[in-house]
N, C-alpha and C positions, 0 to 999 in steps of 0.2 A: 094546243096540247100535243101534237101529232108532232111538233119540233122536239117537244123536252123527251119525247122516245126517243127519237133520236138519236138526240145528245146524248143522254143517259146510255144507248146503246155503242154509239161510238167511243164513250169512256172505257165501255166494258171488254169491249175487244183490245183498247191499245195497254186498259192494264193485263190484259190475257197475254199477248205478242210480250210486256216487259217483264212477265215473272220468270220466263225462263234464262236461267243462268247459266253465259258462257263461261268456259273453262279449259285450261288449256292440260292435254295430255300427253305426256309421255311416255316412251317405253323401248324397250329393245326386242328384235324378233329374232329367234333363234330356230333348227332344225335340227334335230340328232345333234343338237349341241354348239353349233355352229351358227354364229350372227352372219341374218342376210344381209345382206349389201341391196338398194335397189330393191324393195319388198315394197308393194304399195299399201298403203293403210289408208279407208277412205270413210267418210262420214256415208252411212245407207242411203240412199234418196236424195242427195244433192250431190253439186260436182264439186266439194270438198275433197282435196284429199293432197296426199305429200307420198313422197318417198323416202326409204329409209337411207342413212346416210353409206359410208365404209365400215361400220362397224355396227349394221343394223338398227343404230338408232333413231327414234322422230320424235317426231313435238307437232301435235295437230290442234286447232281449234274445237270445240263441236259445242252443240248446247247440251243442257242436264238431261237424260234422258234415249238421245241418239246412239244408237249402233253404229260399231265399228267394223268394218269389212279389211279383210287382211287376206291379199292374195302375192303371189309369190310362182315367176315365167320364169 
């Protein structure tokens, strides 16, 4: 009996980890009007993260639900 918890528990988790849907974001960073060049945009809590291109723009991955950290040296 003590295996089919188990089981039944390890299903339950690996359908938990595959509901979340990644997605891919983009966007442009601006300042008083002006696209950053080199702005970092980074997913909160994990070492995700990109820099923006020459004309401020990116493209990051994240899953549904994550925060996006956006700093700018």
């Amino acid at each position: 009996m003590s295996k089919i918890k188990y089981i039944i528990c390890v299903l339950f988790l690996v359908n938990i980890s595959f509901s979340q849907v990644n997605t891919t974001i983009t966007g442009t960073i601006y300042s008083e009007g002006i696209k950053l060049a080199k702005a970092k945009v980074a997913v909160l809590g994990t070492d995700n993260y990109v820099f923006t291109d020459s004309i401020g723009q990116y493209k990051i991955n994240a899953l549904e639900g994550n925060v996006l950290e956006f700093s700018y040296k």
